[in-house]
ZAVOFI-983873 format. One line per field, with one value per residue (C-alpha): residue number from 1; residue in one letter; chain; x, y, z. Coordinates in Angstrom, 3 decimals. Example, Ala and Ser with C-alpha at 12.3 -4.5 7.8 and 13.67 -1.06 7.14 Angstrom:
BEGIN
num	c(1 2)
residuo	c(a s)
cadena	c(A A)
X	c(12.300 13.670)
Y	c(-4.500 -1.060)
Z	c(7.800 7.140)
% end
This chain:
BEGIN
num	c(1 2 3 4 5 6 7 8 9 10 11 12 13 14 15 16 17 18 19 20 21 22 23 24 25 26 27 28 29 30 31 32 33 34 35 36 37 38 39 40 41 42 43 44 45 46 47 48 49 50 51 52 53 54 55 56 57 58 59 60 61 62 63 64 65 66 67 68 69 70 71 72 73 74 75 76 77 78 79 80 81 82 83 84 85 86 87 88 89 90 91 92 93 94 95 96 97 98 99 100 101 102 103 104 105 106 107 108 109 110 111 112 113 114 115 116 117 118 119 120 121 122 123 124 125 126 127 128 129 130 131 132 133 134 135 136 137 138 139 140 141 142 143 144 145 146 147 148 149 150 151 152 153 154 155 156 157 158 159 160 161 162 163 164 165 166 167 168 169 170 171 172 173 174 175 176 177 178 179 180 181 182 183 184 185 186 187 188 189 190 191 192 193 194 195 196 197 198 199 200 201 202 203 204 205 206 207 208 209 210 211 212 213 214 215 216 217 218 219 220 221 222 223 224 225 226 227 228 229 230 231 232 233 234 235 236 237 238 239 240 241 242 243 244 245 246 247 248 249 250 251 252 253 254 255 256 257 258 259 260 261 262 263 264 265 266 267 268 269 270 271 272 273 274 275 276 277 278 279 280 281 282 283 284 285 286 287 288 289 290 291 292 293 294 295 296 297 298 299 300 301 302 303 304 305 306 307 308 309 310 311 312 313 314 315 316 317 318 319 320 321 322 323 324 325 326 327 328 329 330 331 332 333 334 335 336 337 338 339 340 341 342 343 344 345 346 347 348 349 350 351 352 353 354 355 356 357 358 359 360 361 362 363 364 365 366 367 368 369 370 371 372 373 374 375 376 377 378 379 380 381 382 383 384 385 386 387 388 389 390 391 392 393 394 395 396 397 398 399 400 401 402 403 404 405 406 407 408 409 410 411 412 413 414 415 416 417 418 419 420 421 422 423 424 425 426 427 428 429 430 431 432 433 434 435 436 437 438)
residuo	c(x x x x x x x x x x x x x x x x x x x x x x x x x x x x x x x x x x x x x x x x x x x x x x x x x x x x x x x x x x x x x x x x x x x x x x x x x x x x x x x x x x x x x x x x x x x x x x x x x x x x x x x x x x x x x x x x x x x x x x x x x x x x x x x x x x x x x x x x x x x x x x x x x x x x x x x x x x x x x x x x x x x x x x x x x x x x x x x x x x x x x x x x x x x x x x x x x x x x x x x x x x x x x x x x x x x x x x x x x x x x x x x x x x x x x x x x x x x x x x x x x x x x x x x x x x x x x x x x x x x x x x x x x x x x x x x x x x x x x x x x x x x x x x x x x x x x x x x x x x x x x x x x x x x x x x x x x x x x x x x x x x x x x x x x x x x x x x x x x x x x x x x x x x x x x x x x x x x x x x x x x x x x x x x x x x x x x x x x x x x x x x x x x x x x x x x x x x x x x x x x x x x x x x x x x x x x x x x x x x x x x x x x x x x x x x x x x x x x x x)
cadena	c(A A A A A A A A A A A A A A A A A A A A A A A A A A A A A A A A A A A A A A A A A A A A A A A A A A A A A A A A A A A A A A A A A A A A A A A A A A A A A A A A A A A A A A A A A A A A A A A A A A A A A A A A A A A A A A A A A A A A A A A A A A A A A A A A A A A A A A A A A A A A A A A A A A A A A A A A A A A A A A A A A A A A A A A A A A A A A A A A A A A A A A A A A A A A A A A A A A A A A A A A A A A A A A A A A A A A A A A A A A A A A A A A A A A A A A A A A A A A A A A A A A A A A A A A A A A A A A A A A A A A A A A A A A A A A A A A A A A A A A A A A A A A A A A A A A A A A A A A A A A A A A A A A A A A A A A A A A A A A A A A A A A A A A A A A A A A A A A A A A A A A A A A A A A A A A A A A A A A A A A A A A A A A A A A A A A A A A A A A A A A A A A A A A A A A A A A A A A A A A A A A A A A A A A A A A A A A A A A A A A A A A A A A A A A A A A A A A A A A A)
X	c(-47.683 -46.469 -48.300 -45.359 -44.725 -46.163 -44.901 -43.538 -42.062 -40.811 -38.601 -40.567 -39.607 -41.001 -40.167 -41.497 -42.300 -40.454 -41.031 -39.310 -42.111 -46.300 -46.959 -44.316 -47.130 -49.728 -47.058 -46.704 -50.221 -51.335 -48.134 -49.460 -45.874 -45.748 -42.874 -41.495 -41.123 -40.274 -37.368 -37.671 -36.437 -35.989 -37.308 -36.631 -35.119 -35.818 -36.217 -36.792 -37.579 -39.794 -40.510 -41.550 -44.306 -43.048 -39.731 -38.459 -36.434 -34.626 -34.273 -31.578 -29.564 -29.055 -31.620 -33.106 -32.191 -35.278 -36.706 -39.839 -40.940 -40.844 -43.165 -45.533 -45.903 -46.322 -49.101 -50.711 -50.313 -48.836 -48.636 -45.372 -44.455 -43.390 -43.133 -45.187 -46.398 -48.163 -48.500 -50.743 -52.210 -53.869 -50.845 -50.460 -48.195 -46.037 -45.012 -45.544 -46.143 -49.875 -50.818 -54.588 -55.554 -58.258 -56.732 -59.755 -60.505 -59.628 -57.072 -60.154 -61.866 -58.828 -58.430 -61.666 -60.904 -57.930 -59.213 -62.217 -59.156 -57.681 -60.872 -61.531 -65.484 -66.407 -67.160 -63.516 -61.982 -64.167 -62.014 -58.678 -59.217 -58.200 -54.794 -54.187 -54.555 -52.985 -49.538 -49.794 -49.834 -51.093 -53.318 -56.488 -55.126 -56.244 -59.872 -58.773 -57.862 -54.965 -54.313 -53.239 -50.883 -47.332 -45.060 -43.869 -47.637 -48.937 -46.029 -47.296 -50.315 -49.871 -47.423 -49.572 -52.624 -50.130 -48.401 -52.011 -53.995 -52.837 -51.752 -49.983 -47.797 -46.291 -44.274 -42.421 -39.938 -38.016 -37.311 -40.288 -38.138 -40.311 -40.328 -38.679 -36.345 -39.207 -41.073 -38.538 -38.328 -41.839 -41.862 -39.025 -40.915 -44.165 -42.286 -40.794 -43.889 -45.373 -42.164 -43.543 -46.936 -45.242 -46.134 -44.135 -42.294 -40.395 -38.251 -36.725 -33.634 -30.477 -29.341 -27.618 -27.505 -31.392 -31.138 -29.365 -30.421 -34.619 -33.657 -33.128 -32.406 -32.270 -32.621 -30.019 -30.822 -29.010 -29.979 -33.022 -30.833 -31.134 -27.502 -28.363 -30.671 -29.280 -28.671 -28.398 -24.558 -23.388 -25.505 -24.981 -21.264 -20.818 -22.957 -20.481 -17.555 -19.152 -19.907 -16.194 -14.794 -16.593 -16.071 -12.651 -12.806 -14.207 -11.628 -8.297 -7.168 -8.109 -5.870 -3.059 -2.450 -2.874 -0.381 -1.137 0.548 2.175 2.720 5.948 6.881 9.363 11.016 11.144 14.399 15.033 13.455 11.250 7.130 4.780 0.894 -2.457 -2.875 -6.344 -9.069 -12.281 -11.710 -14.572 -15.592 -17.529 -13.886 -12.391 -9.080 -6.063 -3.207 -1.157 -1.788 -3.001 -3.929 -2.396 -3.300 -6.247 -6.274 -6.999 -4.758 -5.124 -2.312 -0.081 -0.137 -2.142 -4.392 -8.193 -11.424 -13.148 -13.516 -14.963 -16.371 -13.933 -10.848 -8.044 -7.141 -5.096 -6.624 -3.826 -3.940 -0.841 -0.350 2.316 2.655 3.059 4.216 5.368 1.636 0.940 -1.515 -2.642 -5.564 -5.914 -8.659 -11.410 -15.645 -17.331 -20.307 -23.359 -25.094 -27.918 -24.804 -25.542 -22.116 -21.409 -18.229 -15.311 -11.373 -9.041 -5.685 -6.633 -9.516 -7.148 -4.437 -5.691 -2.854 -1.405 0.979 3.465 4.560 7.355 7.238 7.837 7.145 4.987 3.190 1.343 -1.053 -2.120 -5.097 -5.184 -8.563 -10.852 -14.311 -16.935 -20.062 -21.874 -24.122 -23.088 -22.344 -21.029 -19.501 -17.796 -14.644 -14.023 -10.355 -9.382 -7.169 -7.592 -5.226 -6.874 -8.648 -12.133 -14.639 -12.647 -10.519 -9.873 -10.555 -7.851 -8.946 -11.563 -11.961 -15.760 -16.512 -13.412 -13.056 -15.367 -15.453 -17.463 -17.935 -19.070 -20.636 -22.263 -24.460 -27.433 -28.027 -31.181 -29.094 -26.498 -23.818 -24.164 -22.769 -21.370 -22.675 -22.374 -25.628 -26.908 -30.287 -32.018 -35.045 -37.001 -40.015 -42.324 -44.080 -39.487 -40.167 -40.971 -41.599 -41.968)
Y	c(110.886 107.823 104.739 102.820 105.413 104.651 108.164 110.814 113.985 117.154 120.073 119.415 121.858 122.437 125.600 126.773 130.308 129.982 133.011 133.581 134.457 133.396 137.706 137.798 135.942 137.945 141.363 140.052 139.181 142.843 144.322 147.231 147.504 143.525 143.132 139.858 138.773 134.919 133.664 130.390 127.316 124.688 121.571 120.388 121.502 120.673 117.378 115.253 111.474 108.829 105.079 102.581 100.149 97.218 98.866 98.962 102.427 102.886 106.449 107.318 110.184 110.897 112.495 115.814 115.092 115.497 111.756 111.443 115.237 113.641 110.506 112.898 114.598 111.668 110.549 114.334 114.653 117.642 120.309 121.130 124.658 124.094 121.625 118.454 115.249 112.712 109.393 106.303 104.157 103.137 104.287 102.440 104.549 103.620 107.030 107.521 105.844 106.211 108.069 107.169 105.525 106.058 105.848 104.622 102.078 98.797 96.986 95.055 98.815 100.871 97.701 98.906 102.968 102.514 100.398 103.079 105.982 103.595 103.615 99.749 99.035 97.470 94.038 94.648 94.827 91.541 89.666 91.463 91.603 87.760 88.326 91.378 90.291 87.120 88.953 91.261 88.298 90.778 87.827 89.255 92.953 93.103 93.418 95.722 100.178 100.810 103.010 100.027 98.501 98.830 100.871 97.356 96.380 99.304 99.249 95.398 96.231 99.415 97.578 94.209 96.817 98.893 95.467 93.124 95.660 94.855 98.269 99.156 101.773 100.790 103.277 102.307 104.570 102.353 105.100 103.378 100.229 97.472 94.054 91.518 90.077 87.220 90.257 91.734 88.341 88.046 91.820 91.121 87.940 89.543 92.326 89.737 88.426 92.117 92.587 89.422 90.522 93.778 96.490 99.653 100.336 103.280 101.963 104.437 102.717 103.620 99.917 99.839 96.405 95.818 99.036 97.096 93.721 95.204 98.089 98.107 102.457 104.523 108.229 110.037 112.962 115.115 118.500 118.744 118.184 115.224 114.188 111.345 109.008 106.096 102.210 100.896 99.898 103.145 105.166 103.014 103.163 106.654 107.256 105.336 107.012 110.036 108.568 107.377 110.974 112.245 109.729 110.172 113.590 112.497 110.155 111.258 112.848 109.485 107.513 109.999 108.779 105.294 102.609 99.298 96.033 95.848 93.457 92.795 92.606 90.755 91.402 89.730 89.157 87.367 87.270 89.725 89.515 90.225 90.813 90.943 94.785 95.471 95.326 96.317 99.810 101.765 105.417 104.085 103.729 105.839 106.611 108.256 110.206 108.304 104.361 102.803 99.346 97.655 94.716 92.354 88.655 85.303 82.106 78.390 76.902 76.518 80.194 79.884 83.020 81.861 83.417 80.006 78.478 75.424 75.467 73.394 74.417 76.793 79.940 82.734 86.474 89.037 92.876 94.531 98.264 101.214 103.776 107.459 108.605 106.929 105.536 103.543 101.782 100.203 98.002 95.896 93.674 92.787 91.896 89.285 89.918 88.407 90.017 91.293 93.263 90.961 90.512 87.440 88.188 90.018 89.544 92.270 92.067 93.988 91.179 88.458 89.454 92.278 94.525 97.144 97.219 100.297 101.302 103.751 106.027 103.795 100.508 97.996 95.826 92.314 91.267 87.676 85.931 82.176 80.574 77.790 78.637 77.839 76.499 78.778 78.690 78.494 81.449 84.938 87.183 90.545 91.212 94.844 95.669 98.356 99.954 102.147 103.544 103.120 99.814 98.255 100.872 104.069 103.946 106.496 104.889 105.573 103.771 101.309 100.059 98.734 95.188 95.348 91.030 88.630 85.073 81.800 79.650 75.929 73.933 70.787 69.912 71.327 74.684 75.856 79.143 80.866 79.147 75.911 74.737 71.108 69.549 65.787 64.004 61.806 60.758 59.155 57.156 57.454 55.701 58.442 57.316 58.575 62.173 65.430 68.800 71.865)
Z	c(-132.731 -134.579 -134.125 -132.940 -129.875 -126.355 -125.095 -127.382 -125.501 -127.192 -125.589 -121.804 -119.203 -115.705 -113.737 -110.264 -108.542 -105.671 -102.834 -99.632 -97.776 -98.366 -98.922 -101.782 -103.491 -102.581 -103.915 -106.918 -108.054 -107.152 -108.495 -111.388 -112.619 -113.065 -110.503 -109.988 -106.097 -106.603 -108.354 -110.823 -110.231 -113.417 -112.217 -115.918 -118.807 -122.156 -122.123 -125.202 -126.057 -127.227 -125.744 -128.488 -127.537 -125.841 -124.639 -121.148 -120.599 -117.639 -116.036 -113.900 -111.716 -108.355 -105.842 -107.154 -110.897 -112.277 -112.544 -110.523 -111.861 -115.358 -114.256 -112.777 -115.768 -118.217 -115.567 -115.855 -112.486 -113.023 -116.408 -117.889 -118.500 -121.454 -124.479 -125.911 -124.100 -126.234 -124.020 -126.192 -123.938 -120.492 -118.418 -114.554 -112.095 -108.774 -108.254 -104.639 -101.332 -100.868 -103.974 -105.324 -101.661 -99.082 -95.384 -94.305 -96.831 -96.461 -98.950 -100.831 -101.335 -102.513 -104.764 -106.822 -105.961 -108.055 -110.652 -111.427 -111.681 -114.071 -115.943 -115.383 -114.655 -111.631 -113.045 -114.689 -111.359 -110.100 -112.164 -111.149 -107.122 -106.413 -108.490 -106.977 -103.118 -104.246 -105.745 -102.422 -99.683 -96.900 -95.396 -93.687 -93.720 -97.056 -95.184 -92.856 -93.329 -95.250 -91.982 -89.975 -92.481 -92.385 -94.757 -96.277 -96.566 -97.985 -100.854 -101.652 -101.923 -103.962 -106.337 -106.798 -108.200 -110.361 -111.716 -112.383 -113.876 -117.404 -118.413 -121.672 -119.411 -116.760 -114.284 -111.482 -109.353 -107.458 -104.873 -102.556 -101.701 -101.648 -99.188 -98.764 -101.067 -102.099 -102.880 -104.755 -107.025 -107.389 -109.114 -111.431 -112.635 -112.954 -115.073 -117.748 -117.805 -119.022 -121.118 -122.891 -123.133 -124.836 -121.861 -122.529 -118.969 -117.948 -114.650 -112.498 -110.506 -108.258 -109.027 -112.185 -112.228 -112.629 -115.534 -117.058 -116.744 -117.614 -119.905 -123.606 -123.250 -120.463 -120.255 -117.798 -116.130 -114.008 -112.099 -114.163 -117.495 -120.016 -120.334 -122.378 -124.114 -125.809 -125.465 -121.758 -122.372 -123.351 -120.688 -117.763 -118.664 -118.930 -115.634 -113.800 -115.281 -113.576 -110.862 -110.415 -110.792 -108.004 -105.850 -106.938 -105.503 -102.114 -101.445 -102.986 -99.787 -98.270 -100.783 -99.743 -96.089 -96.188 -95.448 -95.628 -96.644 -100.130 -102.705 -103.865 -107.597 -109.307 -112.366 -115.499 -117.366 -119.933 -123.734 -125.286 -123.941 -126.641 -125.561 -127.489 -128.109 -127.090 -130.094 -128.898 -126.604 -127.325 -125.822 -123.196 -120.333 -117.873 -119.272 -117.021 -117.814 -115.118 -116.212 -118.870 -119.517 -122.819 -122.992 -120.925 -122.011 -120.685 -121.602 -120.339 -117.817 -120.697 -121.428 -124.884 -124.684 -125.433 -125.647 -125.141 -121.458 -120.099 -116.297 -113.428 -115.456 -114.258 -116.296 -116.254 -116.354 -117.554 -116.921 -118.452 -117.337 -118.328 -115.696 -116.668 -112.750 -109.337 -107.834 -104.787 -102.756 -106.150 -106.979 -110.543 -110.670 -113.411 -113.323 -115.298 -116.334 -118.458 -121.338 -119.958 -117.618 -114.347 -112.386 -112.305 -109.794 -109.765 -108.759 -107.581 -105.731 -102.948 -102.233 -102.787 -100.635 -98.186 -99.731 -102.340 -105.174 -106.189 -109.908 -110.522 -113.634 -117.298 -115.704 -117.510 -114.687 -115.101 -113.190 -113.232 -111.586 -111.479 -111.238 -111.681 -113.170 -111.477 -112.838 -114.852 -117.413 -121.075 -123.092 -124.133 -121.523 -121.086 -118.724 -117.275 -115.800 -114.113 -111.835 -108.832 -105.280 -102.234 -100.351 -101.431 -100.115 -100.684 -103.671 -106.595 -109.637 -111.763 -115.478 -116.446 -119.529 -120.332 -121.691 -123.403 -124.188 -124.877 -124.151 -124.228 -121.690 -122.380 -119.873 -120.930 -117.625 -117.074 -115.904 -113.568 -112.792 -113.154 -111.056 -109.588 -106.642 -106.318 -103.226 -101.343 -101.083 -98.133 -97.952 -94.096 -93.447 -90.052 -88.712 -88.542 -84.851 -84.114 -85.929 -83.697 -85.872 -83.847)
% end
């Protein structure tokens, strides 16, 4: 294994004896002719990928996929059929609710039960134990059986030992849901912090959003086959271009019987309109053999296309479409999003207007959105149009094209976040003998 690895894994497969009934076992184990009651089932499949030091990787895929079969096995908690697992380093797991605890020990005792499975001494732990029920917040539970906590206690607690331990691994599956959105925060802090401190961490998420805002790669599995390992942009993207077809299968029947308001077009005479082909289409889109989007610019009021904004002034998004057949109940509409893949917002003309748009076949449709920008913070930024038939929570997504223009936004206040809000001030003085709290 290569001293720059963390984890290092090599053609891994699991597969399971699975019997219909307890005695097939029992058959098959006395069987002289070697016959086979159980049939195998291929958790995973050949699976194949290495984690540098210091790397975040995310690992995604829907229910079943494969993902928390793979953490178990880079834990050891369980042996893999087949294939190589090297893992280099003191490894700290959130795999399951209530893995590595004693019911009946208290918070403060499964605190230093943990810590010795980790391998820590007890005089490590000493120093450990007030971080730990400090980043939990349980108050005097801590002192009290895990038995009596709540599910959202017992996932505090179990995350603030995983997450102050100071381990060079770090696996969370996200699957266990954890508290309150404070709590939430507090975990995504406490994992830049780590990042910083170069911990490897493998992060198992639903939320693309966080993959992609945490993750420098992320592996995608799907029933119990690696589909792809490779940089968060071009994973996440082509997830949710699979994603979109079969959603697009649930709901195109939907799409078919609705009527709802529609927009009405007008159309443009006059001179010639020439728009900005579109430079930077790469594979990572949804494409469509019944629309496709030419051209996606922004211009100033004046109609001067730009690529560099400045926050409180009004622009003008463009999404110019050619339609291959007669479509309606149409959506266009665009998302903004940072670099680290965080959206920002998003626009779309359904939104805006609580109705749909028509095309016939060999029509070339522009849509415009006028807007001020708000107050963000300064820098780079990709914009994602699309189009789609249907309302906002059950559409078929028709074409998307992925971070397809960049712009820079200038801003020359000071940021503490990403948008700021303007707000009046008033400030009141009382004599305090006048003041009631309660």
């Amino acid at each position: 294994m290569m001293s720059n690895l963390a984890i290092d894994i090599e053609n891994l497969s699991k597969t399971y004896k699975l019997y219909d009934k307890p005695l097939d076992r029992l058959k098959e184990s006395l069987s002289i002719t070697k016959k086979h009651y159980h049939r195998d089932f291929n958790a995973l499949s050949n699976i194949s990928f290495s984690v540098e030091k210091g790397e975040t990787v995310g690992i995604i895929g829907k229910n079943g996929s494969g993902k928390s079969t793979l953490l178990k096995i880079i834990t050891g908690v369980l042996s893999p059929t087949s294939g190589r697992v090297a893992v280099n380093g003191k490894i700290s797991a959130l795999l399951e609710l209530g893995a590595g605890f004693n019911l009946e020990f208290t918070g403060i005792e499964n605190i230093f039960l943990n810590g010795t499975m980790m391998g820590y001494s007890q005089q490590e732990m000493e120093k450990k134990v007030d971080a730990i029920t400090e980043f939990a917040d349980i108050g005097d539970f801590i002192n009290q059986p895990v038995k009596t906590y709540s599910s959202g206690m017992f996932a505090r607690l179990a995350f603030a030992v995983a997450i102050n331990v100071e381990p060079d691994i770090l696996i969370v599956d996200e699957a266990l849901s954890v508290g309150d959105i404070f709590f939430q925060n507090k975990c995504f802090k406490k994992f830049d912090e780590l990042k910083e401190k170069n911990t490897t961490i493998l992060f198992v998420s639903h939320d693309i959003g966080s993959i992609r805002q945490m993750c420098n790669r992320v592996l995608w599995l799907d029933s119990s086959q690696q589909i792809m390992f490779d940089d968060k942009d071009t994973v996440c993207s082509q997830y949710l271009n699979r994603r979109f077809m079969e959603n697009n299968m649930m709901n195109q029947e939907l799409v078919k019987d609705l009527k709802n308001e529609r927009i009405e077009m007008k159309l443009v005479k006059g001179a010639n309109r020439e728009f900005p082909k579109i430079i930077t289409l790469g594979d990572n889109n949804l494409l469509s053999d019944d629309v496709e989007i030419l051209s996606f610019f922004i211009t100033d009021i004046n109609e001067n296309r730009i690529t560099e904004l400045e926050v409180e002034n009004t622009y003008k998004c463009h999404i110019v479409a050619e339609f291959k057949k007669v479509l309606n109940n149409l959506i266009a509409g665009f998302v903004w999003e940072n670099n680290k893949g965080v959206s920002l917002f998003a626009f779309n003309t359904f939104i805006q207007s609580k109705a749909n748009f028509e095309a016939n076949k060999d029509d070339i449709v522009e849509v415009i959105f006028e807007f001020q920008l708000p107050k963000i913070v300064k820098g780079e930024y990709l914009l994602s149009p699309a189009i789609a038939q249907g309302i906002q929570d059950q559409h078929v997504m028709l074409t998307w094209l992925s971070n397809v223009e960049k712009i820079h936004v200038i801003n020359q206040n000071f940021n503490l976040s990403l948008i700021e809000l303007d707000s009046d001030i008033e400030l009141n003085k009382y004599s305090k003998d006048l003041v009631t709290i309660k």
